[in-house]
C-alpha positions as CSV (number, residue, x, y, z in Angstrom):
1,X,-20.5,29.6,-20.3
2,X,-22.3,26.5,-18.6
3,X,-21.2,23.1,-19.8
4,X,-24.5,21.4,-21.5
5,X,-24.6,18.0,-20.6
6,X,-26.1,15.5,-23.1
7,X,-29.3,13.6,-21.9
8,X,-28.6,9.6,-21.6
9,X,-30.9,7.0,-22.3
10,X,-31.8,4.5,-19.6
11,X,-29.7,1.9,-21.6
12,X,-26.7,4.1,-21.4
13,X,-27.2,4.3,-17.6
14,X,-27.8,0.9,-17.1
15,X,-24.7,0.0,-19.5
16,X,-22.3,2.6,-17.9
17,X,-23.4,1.0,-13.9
18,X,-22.3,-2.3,-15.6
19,X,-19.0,-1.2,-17.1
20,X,-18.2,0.3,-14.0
21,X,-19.1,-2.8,-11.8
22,X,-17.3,-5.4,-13.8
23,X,-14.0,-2.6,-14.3
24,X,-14.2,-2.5,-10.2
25,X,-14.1,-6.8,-10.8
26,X,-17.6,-6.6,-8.8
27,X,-19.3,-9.5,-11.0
28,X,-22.1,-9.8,-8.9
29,X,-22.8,-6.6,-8.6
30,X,-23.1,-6.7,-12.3
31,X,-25.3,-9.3,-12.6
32,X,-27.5,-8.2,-10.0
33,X,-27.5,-4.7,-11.6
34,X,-28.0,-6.5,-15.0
35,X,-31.0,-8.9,-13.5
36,X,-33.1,-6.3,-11.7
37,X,-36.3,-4.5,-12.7
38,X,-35.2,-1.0,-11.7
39,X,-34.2,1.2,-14.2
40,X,-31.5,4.0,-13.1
41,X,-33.1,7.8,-12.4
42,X,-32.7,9.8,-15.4
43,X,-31.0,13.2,-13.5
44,X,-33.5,15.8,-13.1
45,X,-34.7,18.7,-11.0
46,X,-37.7,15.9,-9.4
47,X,-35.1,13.5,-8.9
48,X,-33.0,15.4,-6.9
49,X,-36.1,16.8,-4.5
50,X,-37.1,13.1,-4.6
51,X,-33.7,11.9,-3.2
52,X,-33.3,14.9,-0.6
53,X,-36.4,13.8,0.8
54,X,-35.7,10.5,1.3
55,X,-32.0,10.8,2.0
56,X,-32.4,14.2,4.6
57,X,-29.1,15.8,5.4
58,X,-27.1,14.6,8.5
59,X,-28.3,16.0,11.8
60,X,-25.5,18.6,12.7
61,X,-25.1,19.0,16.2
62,X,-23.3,22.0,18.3
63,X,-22.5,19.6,21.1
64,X,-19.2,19.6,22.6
65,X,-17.5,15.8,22.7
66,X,-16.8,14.7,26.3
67,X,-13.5,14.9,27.7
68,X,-11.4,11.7,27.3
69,X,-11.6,11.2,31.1
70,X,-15.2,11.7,31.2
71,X,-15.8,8.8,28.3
72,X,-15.1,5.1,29.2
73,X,-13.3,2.8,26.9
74,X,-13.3,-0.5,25.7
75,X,-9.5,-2.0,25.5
76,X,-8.9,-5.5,23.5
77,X,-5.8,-7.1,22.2
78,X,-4.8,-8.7,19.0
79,X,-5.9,-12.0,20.6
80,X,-9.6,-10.8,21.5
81,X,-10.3,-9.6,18.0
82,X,-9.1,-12.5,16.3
83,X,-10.9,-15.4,18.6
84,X,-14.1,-12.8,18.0
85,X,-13.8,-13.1,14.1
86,X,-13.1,-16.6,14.2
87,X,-16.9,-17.3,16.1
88,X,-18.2,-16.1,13.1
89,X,-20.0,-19.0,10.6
90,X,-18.0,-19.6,7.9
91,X,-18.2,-17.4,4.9
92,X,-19.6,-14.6,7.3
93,X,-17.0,-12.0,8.0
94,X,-15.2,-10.1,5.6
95,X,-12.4,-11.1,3.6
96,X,-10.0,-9.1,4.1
97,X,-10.0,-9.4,7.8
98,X,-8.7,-12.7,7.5
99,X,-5.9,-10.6,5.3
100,X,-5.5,-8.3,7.6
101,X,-5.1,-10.4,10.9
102,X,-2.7,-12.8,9.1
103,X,-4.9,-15.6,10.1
C-alpha cells in the first residue's frame, strides 16, 4: 500500500529550507532564503514536467574515451598550485584551499 504524503504549506517549505540551512551552519544561505520573493514549488505532477524541461537529462554519449597515450596532460607541482591560488584577490578562493595547502 502506497505511503500518502501530507500536502505542506508554502510556510512549511520555506521554514523546513531554513532549518536545514542554519542546521548545515549556512547563515547566509538562510537569510538569503528568508529575504527572497520566491516561494518554494509545492510538489506536483506540473512541477516536475516544469523542472524536466528546464533541467533536460545529461547527454549520454556511446563514445569510447581516448587512450591515455592518445590524450595530453597537464603536470603541475605543489608549488604551481599554491603560487596560482595565492594570485587570487583576497577573499576570492575558497576556504578550504587555504586548509588544504597548509598555507
Amino acid at each position: 500500500m502506497p505511503v500518502q504524503r501530507q500536502k505542506q504549506s508554502a510556510a512549511d517549505l520555506l521554514s523546513k529550507a531554513v532549518r536545514a540551512k542554519i542546521e548545515d551552519g549556512n547563515m547566509k544561505a538562510a537569510v538569503r532564503i528568508l529575504l527572497s520573493e520566491d516561494t518554494p514549488a509545492v510538489p506536483s505532477e506540473e512541477s516536475w514536467h516544469q523542472l524536466c524541461e528546464n533541467h533536460p537529462p545529461a547527454f549520454k554519449s556511446d563514445a569510447v574515451l581516448p587512450e591515455v597515450s592518445q590524450a595530453s596532460s597537464f603536470i603541475v607541482d605543489e608549488d604551481d598550485v599554491r603560487k596560482a591560488v595565492l594570485s587570487f584577490p583576497a577573499g576570492s578562493a575558497g576556504v578550504l584551499m587555504v586548509y588544504v595547502l597548509n598555507i
